[in-house]
N, C-alpha and C positions, 0 to 999 in steps of 0.2 A: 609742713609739720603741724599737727595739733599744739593747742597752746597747752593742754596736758600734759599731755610727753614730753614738751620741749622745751621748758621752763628751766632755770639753770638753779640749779641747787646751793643748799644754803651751806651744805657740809659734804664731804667726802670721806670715804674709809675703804681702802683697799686692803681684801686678805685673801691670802692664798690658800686656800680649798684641798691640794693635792692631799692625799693620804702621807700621815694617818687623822688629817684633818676630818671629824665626826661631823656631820650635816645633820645628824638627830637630837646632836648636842644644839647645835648652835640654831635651829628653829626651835625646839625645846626652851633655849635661855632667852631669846629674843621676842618669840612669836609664840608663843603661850604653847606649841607642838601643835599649831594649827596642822591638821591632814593634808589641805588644799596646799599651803605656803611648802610643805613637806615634798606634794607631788612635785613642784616647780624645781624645788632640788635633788629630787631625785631622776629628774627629765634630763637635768643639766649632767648629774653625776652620769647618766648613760651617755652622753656625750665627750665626757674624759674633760669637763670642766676643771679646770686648774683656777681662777682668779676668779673671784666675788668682788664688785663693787657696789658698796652699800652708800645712796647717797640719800639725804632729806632733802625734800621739795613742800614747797606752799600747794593748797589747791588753788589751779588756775583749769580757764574753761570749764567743761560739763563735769570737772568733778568741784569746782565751786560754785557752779550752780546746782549739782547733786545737793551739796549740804545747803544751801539755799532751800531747796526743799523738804530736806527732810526736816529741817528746822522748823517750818510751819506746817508740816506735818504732828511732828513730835518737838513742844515746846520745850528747850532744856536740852535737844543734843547740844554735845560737845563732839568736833574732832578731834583727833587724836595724834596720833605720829602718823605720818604723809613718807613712805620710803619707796626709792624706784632703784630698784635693784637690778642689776646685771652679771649678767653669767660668760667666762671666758674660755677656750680651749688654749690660748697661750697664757704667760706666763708673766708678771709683771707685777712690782710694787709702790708705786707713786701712779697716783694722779697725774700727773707728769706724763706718765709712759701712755696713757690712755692716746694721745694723739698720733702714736706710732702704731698702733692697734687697726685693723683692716675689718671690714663686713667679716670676712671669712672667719674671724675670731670670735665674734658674736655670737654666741650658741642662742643666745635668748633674752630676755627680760622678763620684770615683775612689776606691779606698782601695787603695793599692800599700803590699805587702809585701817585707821584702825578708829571706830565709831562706841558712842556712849549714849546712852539713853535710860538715866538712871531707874525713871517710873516703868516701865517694860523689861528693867532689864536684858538690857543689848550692851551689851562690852565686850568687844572682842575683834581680832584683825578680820579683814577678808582680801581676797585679792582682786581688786577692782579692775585689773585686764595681766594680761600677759602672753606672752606669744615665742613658744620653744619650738626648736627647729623638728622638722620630721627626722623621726627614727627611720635610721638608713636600712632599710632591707626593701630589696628589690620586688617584692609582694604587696608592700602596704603601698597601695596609691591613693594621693592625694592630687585628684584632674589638677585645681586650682587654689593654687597656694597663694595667698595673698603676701604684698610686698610691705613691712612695717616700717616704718621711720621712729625711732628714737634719738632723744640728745643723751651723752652721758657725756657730763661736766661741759666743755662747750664746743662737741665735735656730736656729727649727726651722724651715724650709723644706720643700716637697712639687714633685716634681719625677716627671711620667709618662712611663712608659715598659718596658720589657723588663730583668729584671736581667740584667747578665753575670757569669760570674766566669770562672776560670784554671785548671786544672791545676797544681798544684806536683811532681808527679810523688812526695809523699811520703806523704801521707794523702791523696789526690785525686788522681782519673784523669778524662778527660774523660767519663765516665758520671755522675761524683759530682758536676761540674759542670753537666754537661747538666740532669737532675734539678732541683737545688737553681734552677734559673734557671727550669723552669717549676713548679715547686711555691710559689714564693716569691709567684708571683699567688693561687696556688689556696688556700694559708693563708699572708696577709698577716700574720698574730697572730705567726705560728711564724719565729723567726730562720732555722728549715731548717739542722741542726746536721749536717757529717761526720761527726761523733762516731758521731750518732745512725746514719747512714749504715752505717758498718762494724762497729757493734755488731750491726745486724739483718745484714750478709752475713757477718759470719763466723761467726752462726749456721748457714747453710749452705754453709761452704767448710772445706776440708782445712786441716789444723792450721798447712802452711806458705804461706797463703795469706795476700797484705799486699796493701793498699790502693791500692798504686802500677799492680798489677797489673790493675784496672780492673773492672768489675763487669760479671758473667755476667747473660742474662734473668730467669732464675730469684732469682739478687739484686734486680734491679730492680723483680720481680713483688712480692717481698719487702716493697720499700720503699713502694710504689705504695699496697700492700695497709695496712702501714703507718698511712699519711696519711689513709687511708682515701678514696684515691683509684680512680674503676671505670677502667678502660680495656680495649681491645683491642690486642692484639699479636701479631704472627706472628714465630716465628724462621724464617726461610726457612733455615736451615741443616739443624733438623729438618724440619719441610715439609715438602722436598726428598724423604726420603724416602719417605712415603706418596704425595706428590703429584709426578711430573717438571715439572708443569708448574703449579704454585701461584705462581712467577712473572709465566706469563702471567694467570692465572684471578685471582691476585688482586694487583694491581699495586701497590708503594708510593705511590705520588702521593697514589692515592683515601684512604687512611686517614690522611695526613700533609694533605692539603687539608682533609678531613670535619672532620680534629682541630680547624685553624688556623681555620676557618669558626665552629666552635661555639666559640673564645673559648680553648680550654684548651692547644692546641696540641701536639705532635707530638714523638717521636725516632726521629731513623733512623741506624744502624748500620749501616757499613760496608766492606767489605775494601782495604786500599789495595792499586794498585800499582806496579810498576817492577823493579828487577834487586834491589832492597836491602828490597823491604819482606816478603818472608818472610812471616808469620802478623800481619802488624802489620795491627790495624783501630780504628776510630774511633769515635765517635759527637757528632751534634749537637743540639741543641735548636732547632726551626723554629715561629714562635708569629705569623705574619703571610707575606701573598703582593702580588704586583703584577698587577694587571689587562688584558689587551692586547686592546685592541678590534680590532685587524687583525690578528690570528694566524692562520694559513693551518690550523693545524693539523686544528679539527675538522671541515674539508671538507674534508681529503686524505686521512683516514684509511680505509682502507678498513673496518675491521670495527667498530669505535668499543668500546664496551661493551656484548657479548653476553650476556642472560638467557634460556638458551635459541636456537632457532633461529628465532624469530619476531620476537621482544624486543630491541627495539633502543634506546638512546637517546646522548646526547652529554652528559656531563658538564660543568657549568661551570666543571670546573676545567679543561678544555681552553683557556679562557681566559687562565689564567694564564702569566703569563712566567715568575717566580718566584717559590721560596720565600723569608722573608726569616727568617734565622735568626743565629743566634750561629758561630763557630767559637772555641774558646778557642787556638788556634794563632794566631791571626791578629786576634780582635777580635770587635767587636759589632757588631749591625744590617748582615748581609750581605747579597745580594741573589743566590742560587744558581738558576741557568735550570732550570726543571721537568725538563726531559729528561737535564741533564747528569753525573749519577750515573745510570752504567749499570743495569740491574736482576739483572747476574748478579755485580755490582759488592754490592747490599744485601744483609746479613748478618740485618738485624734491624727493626722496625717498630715503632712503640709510637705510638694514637690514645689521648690520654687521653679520657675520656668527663663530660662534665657533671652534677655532681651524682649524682642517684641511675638516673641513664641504664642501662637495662639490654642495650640492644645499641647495636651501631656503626651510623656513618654509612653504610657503605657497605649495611649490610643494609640499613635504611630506605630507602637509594634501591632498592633489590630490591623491596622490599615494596612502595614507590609505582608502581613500573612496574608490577608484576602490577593491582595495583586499575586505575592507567590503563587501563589496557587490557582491563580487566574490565567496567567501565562505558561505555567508549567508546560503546556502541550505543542506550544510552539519556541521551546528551549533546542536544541542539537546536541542530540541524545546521541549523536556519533563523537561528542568529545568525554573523555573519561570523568573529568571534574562534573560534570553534566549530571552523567548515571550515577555518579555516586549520590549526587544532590539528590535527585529523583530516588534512589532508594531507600535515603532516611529521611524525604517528604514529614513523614509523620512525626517524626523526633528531628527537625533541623533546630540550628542552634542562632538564636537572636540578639545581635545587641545591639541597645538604638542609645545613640548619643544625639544631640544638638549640637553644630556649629554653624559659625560664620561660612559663607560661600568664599573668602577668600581662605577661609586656613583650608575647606576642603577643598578648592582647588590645589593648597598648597600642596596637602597630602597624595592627592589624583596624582600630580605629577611628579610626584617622590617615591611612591610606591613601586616596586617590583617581584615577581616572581622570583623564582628559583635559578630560573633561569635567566637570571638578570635584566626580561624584559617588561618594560615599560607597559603603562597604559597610552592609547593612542591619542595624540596631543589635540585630535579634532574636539574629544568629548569638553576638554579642559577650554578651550575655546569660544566652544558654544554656551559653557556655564557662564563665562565672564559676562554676556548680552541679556541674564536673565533680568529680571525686577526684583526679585527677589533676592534679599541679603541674609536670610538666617533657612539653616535644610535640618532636618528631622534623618541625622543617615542610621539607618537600620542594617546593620552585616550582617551575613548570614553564613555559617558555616555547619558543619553535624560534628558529630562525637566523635570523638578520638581526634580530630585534627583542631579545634576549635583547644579543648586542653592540655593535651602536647606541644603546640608551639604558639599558638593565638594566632592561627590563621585564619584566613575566610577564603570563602570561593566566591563570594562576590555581594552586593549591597542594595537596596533598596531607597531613591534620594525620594524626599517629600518635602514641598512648602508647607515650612513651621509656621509662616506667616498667612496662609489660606485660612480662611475659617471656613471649616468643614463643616458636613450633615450627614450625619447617618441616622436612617430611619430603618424600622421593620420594610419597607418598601424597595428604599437604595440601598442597600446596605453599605455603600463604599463611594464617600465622594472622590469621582477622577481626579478634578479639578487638581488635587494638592500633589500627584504622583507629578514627578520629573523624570527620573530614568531609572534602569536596574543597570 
C-alpha cells in the first residue's frame, strides 16, 4: 500500500448518506460546491451509497513531497485540510463497525486537498486522486480495471476501478494528471510521483518553464519513455506539415479505441474553442468505451477505412458510442460520444501499447487486411461461413486487441460455436512452443453478425513483438503473421 493512502488518520466521522440526506448540501457546506468533489458524490449516490466516512490524514509520500514542491515553487503555500473520504453501499454508524465492513461495500474513495497560495490566488479544495467503481451496465466496458488498495481507520480495503486525479494548476496541469491516471494501472507498485514528472520535463524545457504550464509531447514522450512504457503517438500539429491530410489518413478514434481495446488506454489532446479561448488546449485520459448494437454509422459511411483502392473494411469501433474517460474539470468515469471532438479540433494522440508491443493497433489491422485478402482464394468456399466472408470482403468487420499468448491460448481453448464445438487442441499446442509472448489478434467478422451478437467467423494472430517493414516495395512484412 502507498504511504498516501495508508496513513492512519488523525480523526473520524461517520454519517449516513441514505435519503433524505442532501449531497449538494453537505459538499456546498464543507467543500466550497466544488464540481469535481460533487462528481465523486454523485458517482457514489448512483451506487445507492448509504455511509460516508470522513477521515483527516497528514500528508505523507508523494502528496508531501507534492507540497514540498510546490512550496519552492510558490514561496508562502500553505496546506490546508488533508480529507480521505469513503463511500459505502452498507450501512453502519461507528468507526467500530468499519472492521465488519467487506471489499464489496466499498463503492469508492476520495482524497481532497485543499491548497493556498495567497500571491496568485489559489485557495480552494481539489481532489488529488480518487477511484469509484464502474457503473454497472453491460455496454460500458472497462478491458482493464485497475485493483486500488486503501486504509480507512486501520483495516485495508480493495476497491476496482480507473484512478482519477485533478489539476491544481500549481505543480500539475491536466497532462500530469492525464499520465498519472493511466500509468497507475500499468505500474500498480509506483505511487506515479509529479515530482518525478517535472523533473524529467524540465530536462527538456527553457529555464522559465513551470509545471502549471502543462506538458509538451516531447515531455510526455519523455515520461512514457521513463516508465518504460512503448506507445504510439501522432502530434497532428506537426503532421500537419508533411501530411495536409494525416487527419483524414489517420483518424484519432482508431488509435484511442486500439489503445482502450488492449487494456492500456489512450490520451488525446486538444484545442479548445469559443471567443476566450485563445491558444488554450486540453488533454484527457480515455481507458474504457460503450457498445451500440444499432449505430447507423458503419452502413452510412461511404468510404469506411481505405487500404489502398481495393481494401476495404469497417472497423469495430464503428460500434462504439463512446469513449469513457476522465476529464479533471469536471470528474471521473465520463462517457464522450466518439464523433463529438472534431478532428481539426485534436492537437495530439497517444495509444499506449502493451508490454513489449512493438507496433500499434492500427498497423496490425493494416497487416491483417492485406493477409485477408491475400489468402482469400485458397479459403473453402464450400463451407457457408466462408461465402458469406467472401461476399462482404469489402465491408468485413475488424477488431484487434493485444494479448498475452497465454490468455489467448486461454481463450482458443474456451471458445465454442453454437454448436458447442471446440477449436482443435493441436493449434493450442503448437502456440505454447512459440518465442513469442504478446499477439496482435485481429477478428474478423461482417455486418449483422459482428452487432447482433459479437461474433466472429474467425481471426487473424501476429507477432506484436516483430518489428516489422513496410515499404512502397513489400508492402507486408510476413515475418510477424502466425496463423488465421
Amino acid at each position: 500500500m502507498h504511504d498516501h493512502v495508508g496513513i492512519t488518520p488523525t480523526s473520524v466521522s461517520v454519517i449516513g448518506i441514505s435519503k433524505p440526506f442532501s449531497c449538494f448540501q453537505y459538499v456546498e457546506e464543507h467543500y466550497y460546491g466544488s464540481a469535481v468533489v460533487g462528481r465523486c458524490f454523485s458517482l457514489a449516490r448512483s451506487h445507492g451509497a448509504r455511509t460516508l466516512v470522513v477521515e483527516s490524514i497528514q500528508g505523507s509520500g508523494i502528496i508531501l513531497q507534492e507540497n514540498e514542491e510546490i512550496l519552492d515553487l510558490y514561496p508562502g503555500y500553505v496546506q490546508g485540510s488533508l480529507k480521505r473520504i469513503s463511500f459505502w453501499s452498507s450501512h453502519f454508524q461507528s468507526s467500530s463497525d468499519i472492521d465488519s465492513q467487506a471489499d464489496a461495500d466499498l463503492i469508492g474513495y476520495a482524497i481532497l486537498k485543499y491548497d493556498t497560495v495567497s500571491r496568485i490566488k489559489v485557495d480552494g479544495w481539489h481532489v488529488f486522486e480518487s477511484v469509484i467503481k464502474k457503473y454497472d451496465h453491460s455496454h460500458n466496458c472497462i478491458p482493464n480495471q485497475g485493483l486500488y488498495t486503501i486504509r480507512v481507520c486501520e483495516k485495508s480495503f480493495h476497491v476496482m476501478g480507473v484512478l482519477y486525479c485533478q489539476q491544481n494548476s500549481l505543480n500539475k496541469a491536466c497532462a500530469h494528471v492525464a499520465l498519472r491516471s493511466l500509468l497507475s494501472r500499468i505500474r500498480p507498485d509506483d505511487p506515479i510521483s509529479y515530482f518525478d514528472f517535472n523533473t524529467i520535463a524540465r530536462k527538456l524545457s527553457h529555464s522559465k518553464w513551470v509545471p502549471s504550464t502543462g506538458l509538451t509531447p516531447i515531455q510526455i514522450r519523455a515520461i512514457l519513455d521513463h516508465y518504460s512504457v512503448r506507445y504510439k503517438d501522432i502530434d497532428y500539429e506537426a503532421e500537419e506539415k508533411k501530411n495536409k491530410d494525416v487527419r483524414r489518413d489517420l483518424p484519432y478514434r482508431r488509435f484511442l479505441y486500439a489503445a482502450i481495446e488492449s487494456g492500456y488506454g489512450g490520451l488525446l489532446g486538444f484545442s479548445m474553442s469559443g471567443p476566450k479561448a485563445v491558444d488554450s488546449k486540453h488533454i484527457l485520459p480515455f481507458y474504457g468505451h460503450t457498445f451500440n448494437k444499432d449505430t447507423w454509422v458503419p452502413d452510412a459511411e461511404k468510404f469506411y477505412f481505405n487500404i489502398g483502392a481495393e481494401l476495404r473494411c469497417i472497423p469495430s469501433e464503428n460500434w462504439t458510442s463512446s469513449f469513457i474517460g476522465h476529464d479533471d474539470n469536471f470528474g471521473s468515469n465520463f462517457c464522450v460520444p466518439r464523433l463529438y471532438i472534431s478532428p481539426d479540433r485534436v492537437q495530439y494522440v497517444v495509444e499506449l501499447l502493451k508490454g513489449a508491443a512493438e507496433y500499434d493497433g492500427v498497423k496490425a489491422e493494416v497487416l491483417a487486411l492485406y493477409f485477408l485478402y491475400s489468402f482469400q482464394s485458397a479459403l473453402n468456399q464450400s463451407l457457408t461461413w466462408v461465402r458469406r466472408l467472401l461476399g462482404s470482403l469489402q465491408r468485413v468487420v475488424l477488431r484487434t486487441v493485444c494479448v498475452t499468448r497465454e490468455k489467448y491460448i486461454k481463450h482458443l481453448s474456451e471458445i465454442k460455436d453454437w454448436s458447442d464445438v471446440k477449436e482443435d487442441s493441436a493449434i493450442t499446442k503448437t502456440l505454447e512452443h512459440l518465442t513469442s509472448n504478446l499477439f496482435w489478434v485481429i477478428e474478423v467478422s461482417i455486418p449483422q453478425l459482428y452487432p447482433a451478437n459479437e461474433r466472429k467467423i474467425g481471426e487473424i494472430v501476429l507477432d506484436a513483438e516483430h518489428k516489422i517493414e513496410i515499404t512502397p516495395e513489400a508492402h507486408v512484412d510476413n515475418n510477424c503473421f502466425i496463423l488465421a
